[in-house]
ROFILO-128626 format. One record per residue: residue in one letter; residue number from 1; x, y, z of N, C-alpha, C, CB in turn. Coordinates in steps of 0.001 Angstrom, whole numbers. Glycine has a CB too. Layout:
<nodes>
+------+-----+---------+---------+---------+---------+---------+---------+---------+---------+---------+---------+---------+---------+
| rest |  nr |     npx |     npy |     npz |    capx |    capy |    capz |     cpx |     cpy |     cpz |    cbpx |    cbpy |    cbpz |
+------+-----+---------+---------+---------+---------+---------+---------+---------+---------+---------+---------+---------+---------+
|    a | NUM |       X |       Y |       Z |       X |       Y |       Z |       X |       Y |       Z |       X |       Y |       Z |
...
+------+-----+---------+---------+---------+---------+---------+---------+---------+---------+---------+---------+---------+---------+
</nodes>
This chain:
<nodes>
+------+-----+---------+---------+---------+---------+---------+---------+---------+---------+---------+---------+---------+---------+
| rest |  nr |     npx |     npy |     npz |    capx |    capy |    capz |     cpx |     cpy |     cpz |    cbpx |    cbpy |    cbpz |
+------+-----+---------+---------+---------+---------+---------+---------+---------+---------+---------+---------+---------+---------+
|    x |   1 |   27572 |  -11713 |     902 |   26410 |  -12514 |     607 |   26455 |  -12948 |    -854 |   25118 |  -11739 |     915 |
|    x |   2 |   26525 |  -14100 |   -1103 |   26109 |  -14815 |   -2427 |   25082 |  -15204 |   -2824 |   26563 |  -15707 |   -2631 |
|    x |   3 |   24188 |  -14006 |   -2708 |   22989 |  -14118 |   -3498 |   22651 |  -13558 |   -5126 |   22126 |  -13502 |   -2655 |
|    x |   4 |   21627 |  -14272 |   -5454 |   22113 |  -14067 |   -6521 |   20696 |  -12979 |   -7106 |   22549 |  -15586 |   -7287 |
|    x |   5 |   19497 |  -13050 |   -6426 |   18156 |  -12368 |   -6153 |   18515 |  -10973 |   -5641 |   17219 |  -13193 |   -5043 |
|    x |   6 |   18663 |   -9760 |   -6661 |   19313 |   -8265 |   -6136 |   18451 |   -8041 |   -4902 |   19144 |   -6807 |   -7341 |
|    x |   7 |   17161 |   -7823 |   -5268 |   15889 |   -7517 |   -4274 |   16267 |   -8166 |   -2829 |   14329 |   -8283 |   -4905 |
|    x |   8 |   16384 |   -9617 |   -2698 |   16310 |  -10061 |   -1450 |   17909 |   -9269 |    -810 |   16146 |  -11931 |   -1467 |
|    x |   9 |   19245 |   -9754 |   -1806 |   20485 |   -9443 |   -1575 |   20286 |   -7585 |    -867 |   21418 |   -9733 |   -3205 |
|    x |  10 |   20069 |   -7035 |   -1293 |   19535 |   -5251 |    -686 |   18741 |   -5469 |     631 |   18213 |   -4248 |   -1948 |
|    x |  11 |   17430 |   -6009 |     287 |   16935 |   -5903 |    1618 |   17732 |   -6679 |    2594 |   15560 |   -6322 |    1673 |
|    x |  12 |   18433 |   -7535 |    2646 |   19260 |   -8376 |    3766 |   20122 |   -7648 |    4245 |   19973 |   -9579 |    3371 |
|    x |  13 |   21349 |   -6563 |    3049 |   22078 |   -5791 |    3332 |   21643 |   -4588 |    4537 |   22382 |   -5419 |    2133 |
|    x |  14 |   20152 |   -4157 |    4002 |   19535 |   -3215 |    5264 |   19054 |   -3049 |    6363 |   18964 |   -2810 |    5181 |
|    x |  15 |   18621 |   -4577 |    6601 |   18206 |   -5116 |    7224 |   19612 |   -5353 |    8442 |   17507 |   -6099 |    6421 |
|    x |  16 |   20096 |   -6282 |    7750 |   21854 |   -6229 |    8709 |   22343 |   -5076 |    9206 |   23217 |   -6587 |    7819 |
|    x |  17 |   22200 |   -3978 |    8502 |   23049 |   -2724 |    9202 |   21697 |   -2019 |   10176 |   23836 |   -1361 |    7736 |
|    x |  18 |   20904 |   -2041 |    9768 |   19842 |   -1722 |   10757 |   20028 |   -2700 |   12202 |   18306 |   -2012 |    9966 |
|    x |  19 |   20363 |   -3860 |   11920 |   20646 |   -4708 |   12917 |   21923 |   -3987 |   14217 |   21178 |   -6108 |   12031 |
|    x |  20 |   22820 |   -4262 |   13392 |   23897 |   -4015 |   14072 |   24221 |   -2531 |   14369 |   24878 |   -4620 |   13412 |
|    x |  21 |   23458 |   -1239 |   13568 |   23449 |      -3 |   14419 |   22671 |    -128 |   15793 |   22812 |    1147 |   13597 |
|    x |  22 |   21590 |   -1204 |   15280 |   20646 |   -1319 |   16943 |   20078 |      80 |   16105 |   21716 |   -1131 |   19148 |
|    x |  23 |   19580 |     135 |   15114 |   18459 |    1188 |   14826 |   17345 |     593 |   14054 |   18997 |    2424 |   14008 |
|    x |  24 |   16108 |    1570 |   14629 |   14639 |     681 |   14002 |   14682 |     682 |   12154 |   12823 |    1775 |   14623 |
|    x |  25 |   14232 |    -573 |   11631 |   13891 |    -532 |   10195 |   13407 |   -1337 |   10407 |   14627 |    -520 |    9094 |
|    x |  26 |   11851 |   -1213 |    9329 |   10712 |   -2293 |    9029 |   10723 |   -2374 |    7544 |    9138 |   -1875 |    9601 |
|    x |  27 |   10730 |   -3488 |    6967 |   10304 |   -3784 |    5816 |    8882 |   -4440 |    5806 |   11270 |   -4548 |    5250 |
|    x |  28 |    7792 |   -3836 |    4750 |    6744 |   -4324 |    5136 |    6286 |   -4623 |    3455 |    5852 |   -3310 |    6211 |
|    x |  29 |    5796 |   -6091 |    3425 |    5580 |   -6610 |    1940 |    4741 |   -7155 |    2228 |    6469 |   -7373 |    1127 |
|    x |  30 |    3658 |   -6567 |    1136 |    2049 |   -6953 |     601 |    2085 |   -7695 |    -761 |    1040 |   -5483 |     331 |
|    x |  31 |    2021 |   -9388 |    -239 |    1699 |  -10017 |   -1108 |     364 |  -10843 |   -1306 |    2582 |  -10567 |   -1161 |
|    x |  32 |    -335 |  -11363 |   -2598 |   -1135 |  -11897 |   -2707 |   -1173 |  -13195 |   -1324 |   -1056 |  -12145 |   -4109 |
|    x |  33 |   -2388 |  -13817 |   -1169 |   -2298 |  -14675 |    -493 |   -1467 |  -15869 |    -946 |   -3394 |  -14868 |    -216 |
|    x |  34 |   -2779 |  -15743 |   -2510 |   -2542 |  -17165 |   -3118 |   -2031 |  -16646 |   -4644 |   -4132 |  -18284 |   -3132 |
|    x |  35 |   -1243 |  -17629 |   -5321 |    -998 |  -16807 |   -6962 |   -2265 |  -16933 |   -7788 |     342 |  -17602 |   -8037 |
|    x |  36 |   -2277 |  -15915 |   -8557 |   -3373 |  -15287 |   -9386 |   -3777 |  -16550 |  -10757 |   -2665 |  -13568 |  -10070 |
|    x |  37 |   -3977 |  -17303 |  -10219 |   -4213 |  -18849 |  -10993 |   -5542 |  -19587 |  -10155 |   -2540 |  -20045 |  -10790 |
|    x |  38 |   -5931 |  -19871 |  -10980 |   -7588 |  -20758 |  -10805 |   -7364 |  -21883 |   -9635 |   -8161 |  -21806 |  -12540 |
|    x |  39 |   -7557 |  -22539 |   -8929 |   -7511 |  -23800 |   -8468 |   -7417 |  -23883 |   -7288 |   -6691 |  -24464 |   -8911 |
|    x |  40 |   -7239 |  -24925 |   -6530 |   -7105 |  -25191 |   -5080 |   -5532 |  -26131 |   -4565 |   -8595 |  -26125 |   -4705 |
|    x |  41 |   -4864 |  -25524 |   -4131 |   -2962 |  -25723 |   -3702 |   -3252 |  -27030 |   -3808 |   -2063 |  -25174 |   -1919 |
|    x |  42 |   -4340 |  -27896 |   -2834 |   -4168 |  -29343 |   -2647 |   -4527 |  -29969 |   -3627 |   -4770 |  -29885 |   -1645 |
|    x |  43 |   -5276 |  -29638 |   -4938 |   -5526 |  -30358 |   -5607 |   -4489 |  -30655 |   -6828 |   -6626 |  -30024 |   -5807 |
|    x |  44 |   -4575 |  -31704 |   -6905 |   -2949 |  -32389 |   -7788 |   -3221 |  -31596 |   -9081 |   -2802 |  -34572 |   -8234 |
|    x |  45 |   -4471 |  -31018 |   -9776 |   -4279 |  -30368 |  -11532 |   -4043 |  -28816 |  -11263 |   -5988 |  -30567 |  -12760 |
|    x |  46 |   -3463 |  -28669 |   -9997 |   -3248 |  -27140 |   -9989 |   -1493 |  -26924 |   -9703 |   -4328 |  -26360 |   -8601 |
|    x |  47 |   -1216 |  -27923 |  -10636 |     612 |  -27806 |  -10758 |    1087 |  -26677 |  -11087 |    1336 |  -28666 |  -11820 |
|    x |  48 |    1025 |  -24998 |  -11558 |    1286 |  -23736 |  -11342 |    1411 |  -23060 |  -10652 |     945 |  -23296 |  -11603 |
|    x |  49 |    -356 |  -23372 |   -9629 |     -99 |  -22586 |   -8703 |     630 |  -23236 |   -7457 |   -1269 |  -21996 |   -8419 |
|    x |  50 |     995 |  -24139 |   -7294 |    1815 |  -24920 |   -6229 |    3516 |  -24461 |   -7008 |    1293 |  -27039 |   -6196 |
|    x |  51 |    3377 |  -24620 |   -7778 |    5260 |  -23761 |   -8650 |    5106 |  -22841 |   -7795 |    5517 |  -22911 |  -10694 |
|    x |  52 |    4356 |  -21675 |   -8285 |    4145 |  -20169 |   -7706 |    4165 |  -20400 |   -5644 |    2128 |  -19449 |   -8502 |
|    x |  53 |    3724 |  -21301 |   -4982 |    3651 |  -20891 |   -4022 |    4870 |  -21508 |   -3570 |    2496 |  -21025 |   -3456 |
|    x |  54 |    5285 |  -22961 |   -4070 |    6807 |  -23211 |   -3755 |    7956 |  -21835 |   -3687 |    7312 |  -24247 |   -5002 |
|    x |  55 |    7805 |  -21313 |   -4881 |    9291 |  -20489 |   -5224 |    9034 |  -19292 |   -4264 |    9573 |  -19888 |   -7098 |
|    x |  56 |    8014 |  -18671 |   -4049 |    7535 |  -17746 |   -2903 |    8158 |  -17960 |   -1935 |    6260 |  -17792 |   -2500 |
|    x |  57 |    7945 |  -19398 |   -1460 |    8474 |  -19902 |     -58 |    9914 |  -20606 |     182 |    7492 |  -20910 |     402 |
|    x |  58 |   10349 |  -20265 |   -1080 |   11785 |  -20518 |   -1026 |   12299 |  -19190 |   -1274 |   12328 |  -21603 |   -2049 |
|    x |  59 |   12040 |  -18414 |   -1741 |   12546 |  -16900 |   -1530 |   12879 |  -16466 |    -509 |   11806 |  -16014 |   -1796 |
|    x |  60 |   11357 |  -16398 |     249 |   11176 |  -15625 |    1734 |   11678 |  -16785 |    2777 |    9326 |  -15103 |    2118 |
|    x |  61 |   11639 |  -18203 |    2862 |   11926 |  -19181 |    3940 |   13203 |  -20121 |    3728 |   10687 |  -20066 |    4095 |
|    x |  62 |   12892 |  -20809 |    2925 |   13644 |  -22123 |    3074 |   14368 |  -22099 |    2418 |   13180 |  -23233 |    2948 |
|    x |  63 |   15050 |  -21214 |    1312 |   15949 |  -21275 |     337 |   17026 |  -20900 |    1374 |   15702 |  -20356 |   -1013 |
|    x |  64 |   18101 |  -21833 |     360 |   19468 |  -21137 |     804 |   19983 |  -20108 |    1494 |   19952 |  -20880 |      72 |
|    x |  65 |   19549 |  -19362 |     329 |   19545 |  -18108 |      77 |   18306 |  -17188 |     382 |   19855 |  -18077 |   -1135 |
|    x |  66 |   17500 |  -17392 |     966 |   16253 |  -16773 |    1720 |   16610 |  -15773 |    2756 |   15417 |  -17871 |    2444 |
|    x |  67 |   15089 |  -15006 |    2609 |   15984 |  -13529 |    3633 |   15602 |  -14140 |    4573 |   15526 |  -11642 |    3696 |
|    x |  68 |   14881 |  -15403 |    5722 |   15293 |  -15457 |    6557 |   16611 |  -16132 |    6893 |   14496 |  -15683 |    6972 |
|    x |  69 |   17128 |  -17077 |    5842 |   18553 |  -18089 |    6113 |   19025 |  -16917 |    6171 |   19326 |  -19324 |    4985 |
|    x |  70 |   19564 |  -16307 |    5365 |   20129 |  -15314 |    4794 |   20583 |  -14698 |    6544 |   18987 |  -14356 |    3584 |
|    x |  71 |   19330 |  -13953 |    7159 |   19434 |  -12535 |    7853 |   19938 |  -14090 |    9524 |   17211 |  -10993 |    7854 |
|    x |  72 |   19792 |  -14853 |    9490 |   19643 |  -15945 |   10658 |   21417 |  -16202 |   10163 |   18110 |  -17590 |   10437 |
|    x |  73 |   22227 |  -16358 |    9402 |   23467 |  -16462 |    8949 |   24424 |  -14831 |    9221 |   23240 |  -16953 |    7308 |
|    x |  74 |   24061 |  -13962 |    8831 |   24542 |  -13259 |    9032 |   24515 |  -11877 |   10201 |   24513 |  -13276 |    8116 |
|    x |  75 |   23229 |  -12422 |   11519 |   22798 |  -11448 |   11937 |   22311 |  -12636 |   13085 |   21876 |  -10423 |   10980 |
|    x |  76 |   23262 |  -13184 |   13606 |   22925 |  -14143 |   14475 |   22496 |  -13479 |   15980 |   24142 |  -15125 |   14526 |
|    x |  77 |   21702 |  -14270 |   16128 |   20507 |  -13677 |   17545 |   19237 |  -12869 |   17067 |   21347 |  -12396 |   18731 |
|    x |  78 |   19226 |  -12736 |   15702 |   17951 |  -11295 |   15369 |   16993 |  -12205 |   15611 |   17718 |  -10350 |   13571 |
|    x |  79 |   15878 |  -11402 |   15675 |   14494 |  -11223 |   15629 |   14030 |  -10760 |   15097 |   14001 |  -10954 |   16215 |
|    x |  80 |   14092 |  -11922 |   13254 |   13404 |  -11040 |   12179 |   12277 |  -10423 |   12015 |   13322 |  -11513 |   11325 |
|    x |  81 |   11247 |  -10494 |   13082 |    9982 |  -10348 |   12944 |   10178 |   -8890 |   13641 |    8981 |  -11552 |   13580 |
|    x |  82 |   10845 |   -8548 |   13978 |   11563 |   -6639 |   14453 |   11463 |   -6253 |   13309 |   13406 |   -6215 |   15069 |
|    x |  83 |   12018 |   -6989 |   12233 |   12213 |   -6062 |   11205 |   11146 |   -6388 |    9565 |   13983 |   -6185 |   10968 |
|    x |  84 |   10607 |   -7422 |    9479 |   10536 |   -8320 |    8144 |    8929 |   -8247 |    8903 |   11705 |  -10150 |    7818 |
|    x |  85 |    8076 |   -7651 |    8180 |    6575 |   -8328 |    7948 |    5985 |   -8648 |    6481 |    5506 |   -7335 |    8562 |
|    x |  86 |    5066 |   -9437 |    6297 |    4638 |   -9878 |    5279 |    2511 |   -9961 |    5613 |    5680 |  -11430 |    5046 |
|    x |  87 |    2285 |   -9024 |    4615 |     724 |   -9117 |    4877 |      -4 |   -9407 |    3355 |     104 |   -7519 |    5624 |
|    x |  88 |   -1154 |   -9992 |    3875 |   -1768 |  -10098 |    2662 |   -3473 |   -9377 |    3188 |   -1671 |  -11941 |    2050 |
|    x |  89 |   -3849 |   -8970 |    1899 |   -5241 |   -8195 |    2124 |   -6509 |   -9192 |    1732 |   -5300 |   -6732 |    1083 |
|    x |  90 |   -7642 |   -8959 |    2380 |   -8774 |   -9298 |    2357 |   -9886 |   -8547 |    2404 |   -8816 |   -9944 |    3033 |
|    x |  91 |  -11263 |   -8987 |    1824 |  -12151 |   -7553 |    2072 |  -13413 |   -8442 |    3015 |  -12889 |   -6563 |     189 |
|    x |  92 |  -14502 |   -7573 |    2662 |  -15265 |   -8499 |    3976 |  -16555 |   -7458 |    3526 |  -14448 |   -8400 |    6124 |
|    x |  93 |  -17370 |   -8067 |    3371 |  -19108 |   -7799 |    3680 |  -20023 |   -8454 |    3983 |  -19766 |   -7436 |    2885 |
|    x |  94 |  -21315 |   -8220 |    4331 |  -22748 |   -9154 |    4801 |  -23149 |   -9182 |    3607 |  -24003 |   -8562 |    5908 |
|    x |  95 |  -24003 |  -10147 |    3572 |  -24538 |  -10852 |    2172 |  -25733 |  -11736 |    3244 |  -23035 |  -12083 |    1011 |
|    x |  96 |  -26884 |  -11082 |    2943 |  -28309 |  -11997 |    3237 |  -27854 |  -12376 |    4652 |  -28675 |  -13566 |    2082 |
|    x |  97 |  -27195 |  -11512 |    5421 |  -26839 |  -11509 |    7388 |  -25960 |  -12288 |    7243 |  -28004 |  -12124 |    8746 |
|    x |  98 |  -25252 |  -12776 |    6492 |  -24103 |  -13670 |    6683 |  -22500 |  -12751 |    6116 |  -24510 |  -15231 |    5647 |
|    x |  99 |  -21564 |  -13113 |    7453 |  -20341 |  -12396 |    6334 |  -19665 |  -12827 |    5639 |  -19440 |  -11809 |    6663 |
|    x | 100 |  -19428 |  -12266 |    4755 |  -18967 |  -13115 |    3316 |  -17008 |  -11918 |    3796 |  -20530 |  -12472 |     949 |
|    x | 101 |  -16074 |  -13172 |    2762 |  -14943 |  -12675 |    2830 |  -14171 |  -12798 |    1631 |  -14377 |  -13147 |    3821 |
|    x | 102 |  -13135 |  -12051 |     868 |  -12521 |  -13305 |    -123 |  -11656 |  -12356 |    -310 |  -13325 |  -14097 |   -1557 |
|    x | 103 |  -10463 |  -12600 |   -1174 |   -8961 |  -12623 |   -1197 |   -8631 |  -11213 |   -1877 |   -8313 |  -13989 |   -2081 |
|    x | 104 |   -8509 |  -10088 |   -1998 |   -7648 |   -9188 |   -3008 |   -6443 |   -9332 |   -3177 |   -7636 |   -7975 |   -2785 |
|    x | 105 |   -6797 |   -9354 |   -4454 |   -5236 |  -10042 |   -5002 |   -4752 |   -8672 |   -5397 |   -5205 |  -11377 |   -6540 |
|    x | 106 |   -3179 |   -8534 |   -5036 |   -2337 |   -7960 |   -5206 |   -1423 |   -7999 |   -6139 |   -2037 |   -7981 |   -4474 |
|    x | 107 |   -1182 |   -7140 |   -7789 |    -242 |   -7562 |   -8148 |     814 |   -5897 |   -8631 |    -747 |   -8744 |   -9263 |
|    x | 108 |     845 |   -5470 |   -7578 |    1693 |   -4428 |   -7810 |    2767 |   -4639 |   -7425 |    1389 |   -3385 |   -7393 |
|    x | 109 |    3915 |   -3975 |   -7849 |    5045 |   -4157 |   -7279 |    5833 |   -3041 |   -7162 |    5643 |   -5047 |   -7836 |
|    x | 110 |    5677 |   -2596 |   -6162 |    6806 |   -1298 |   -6090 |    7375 |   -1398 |   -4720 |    6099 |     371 |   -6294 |
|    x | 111 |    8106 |    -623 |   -4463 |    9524 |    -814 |   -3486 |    9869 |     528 |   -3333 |   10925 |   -1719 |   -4161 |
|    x | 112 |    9799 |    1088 |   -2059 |   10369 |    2313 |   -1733 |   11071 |    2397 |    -743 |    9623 |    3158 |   -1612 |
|    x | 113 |   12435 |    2627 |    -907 |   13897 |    2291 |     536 |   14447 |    3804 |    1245 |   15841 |    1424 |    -425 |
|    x | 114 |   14270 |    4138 |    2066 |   14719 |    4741 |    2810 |   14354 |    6305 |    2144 |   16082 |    4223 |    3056 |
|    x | 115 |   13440 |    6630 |    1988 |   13075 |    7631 |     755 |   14243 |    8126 |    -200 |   12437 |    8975 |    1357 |
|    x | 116 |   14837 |    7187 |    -627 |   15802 |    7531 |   -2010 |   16066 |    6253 |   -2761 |   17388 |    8207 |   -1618 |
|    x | 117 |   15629 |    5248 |   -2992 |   15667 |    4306 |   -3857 |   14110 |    3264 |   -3898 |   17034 |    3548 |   -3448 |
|    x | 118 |   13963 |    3461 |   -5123 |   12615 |    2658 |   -5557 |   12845 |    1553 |   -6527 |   11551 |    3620 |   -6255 |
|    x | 119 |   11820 |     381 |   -6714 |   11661 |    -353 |   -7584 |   10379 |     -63 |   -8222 |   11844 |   -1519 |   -7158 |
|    x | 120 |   10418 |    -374 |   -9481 |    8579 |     -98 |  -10007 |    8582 |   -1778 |  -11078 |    8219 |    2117 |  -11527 |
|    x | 121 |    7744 |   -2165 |  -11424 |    7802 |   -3170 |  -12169 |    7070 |   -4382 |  -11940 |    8892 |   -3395 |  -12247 |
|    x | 122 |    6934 |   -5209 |  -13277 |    6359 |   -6317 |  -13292 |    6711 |   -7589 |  -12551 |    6332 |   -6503 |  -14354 |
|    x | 123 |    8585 |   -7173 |  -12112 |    9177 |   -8522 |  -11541 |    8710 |   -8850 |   -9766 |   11053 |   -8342 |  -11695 |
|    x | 124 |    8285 |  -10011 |   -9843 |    8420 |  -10741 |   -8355 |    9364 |  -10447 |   -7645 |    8543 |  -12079 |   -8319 |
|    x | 125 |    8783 |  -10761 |   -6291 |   10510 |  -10721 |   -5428 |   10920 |  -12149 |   -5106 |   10543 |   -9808 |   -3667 |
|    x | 126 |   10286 |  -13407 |   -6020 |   11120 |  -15059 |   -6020 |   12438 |  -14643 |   -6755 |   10173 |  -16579 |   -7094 |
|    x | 127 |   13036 |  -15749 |   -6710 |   13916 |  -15715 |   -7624 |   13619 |  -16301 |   -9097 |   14918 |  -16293 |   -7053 |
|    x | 128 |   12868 |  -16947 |   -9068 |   12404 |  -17134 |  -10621 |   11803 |  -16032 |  -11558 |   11366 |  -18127 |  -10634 |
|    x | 129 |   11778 |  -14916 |  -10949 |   11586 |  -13238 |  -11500 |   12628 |  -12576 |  -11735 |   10929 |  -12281 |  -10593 |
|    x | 130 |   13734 |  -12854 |  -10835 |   14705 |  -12140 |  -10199 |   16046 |  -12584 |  -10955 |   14682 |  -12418 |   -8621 |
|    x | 131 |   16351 |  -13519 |  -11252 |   17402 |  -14589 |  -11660 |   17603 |  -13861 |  -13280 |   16706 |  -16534 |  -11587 |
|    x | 132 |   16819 |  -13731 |  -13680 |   16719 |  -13322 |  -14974 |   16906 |  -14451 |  -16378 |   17747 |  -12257 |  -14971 |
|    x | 133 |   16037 |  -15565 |  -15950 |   16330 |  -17172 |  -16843 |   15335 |  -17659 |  -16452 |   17653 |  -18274 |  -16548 |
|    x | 134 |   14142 |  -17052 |  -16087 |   13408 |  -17537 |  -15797 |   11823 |  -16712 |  -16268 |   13855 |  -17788 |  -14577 |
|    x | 135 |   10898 |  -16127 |  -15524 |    9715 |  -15064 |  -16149 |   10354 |  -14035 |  -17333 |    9056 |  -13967 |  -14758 |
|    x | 136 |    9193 |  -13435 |  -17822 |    9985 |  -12311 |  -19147 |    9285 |  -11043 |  -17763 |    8927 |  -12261 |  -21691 |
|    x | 137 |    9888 |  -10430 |  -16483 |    9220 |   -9888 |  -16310 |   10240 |   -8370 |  -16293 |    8437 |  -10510 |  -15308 |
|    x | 138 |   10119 |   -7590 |  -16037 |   11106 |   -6507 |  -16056 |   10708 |   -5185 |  -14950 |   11169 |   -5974 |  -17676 |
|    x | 139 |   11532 |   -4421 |  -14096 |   11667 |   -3495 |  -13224 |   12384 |   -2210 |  -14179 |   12525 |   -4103 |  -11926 |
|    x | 140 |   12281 |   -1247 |  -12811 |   13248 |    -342 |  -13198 |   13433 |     195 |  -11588 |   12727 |     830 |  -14492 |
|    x | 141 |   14579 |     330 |  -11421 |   15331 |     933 |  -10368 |   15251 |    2439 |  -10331 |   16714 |     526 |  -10478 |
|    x | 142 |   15064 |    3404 |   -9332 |   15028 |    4113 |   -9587 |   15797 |    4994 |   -8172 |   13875 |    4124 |  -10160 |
|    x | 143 |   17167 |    5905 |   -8011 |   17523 |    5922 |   -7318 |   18086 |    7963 |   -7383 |   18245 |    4586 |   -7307 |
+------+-----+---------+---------+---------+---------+---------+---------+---------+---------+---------+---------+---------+---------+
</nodes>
């Protein structure tokens, strides 16, 4: 695999051999809905948070190099959704008999693999985190 995103490049690797033993593995990633920026996606002065939700969706989808191209290239016939979920959280209360709902934003990042390797850190799992030429954000591996 010529990826160049360690994070996605690992999980694809585990994902594949989980494949082809024919043994169960779930990866399960809690991300924000929306990025932690003011505005509304459709509206044209919210050019950040449309960056932020592009590179998201070229990580996880449409990139090249995306863990689904990625796991659909090298793991032909899967059914990533066996293995790959992605959730985002919400909370929920009544307010004057009406239910009210709205977004918890998520910005933790940790990573725990097979109980012997962790990530802890500020970095995304885009590649504009990951690439290292891009955010000032920084991890630590921990194995």
């Amino acid at each position: 695999m010529g990826l160049k995103n360690e994070i996605v490049k690992t999980l694809c690797e585990r994902i594949t051999r989980a494949f082809y033993e024919k043994k169960p593995f779930k990866v399960i990633i809690v991300v924000p809905l929306l990025p932690g920026f003011e505005g509304d996606p459709g509206d044209q002065a919210s050019t950040v948070l449309r960056i932020q939700i592009h590179w998201q969706k070229v990580a996880i989808l449409t990139g090249e190099d995306s863990i689904y191209n990625t796991l659909q290239k090298t793991c032909p016939g899967i059914n990533i959704t066996d293995y790959l979920f992605f959730f985002s959280l919400r909370k929920w209360d009544v307010l004057h008999g009406s239910p009210i709902t709205e977004i918890i934003y998520v910005h933790s990042k940790l990573m725990i693999v097979d109980d012997k390797r962790g990530i802890c850190g500020s970095a995304n799992i885009n590649d504009r985190s990951l690439w290292g030429t891009g955010d000032s954000e920084i991890a630590v591996c921990i194995e």
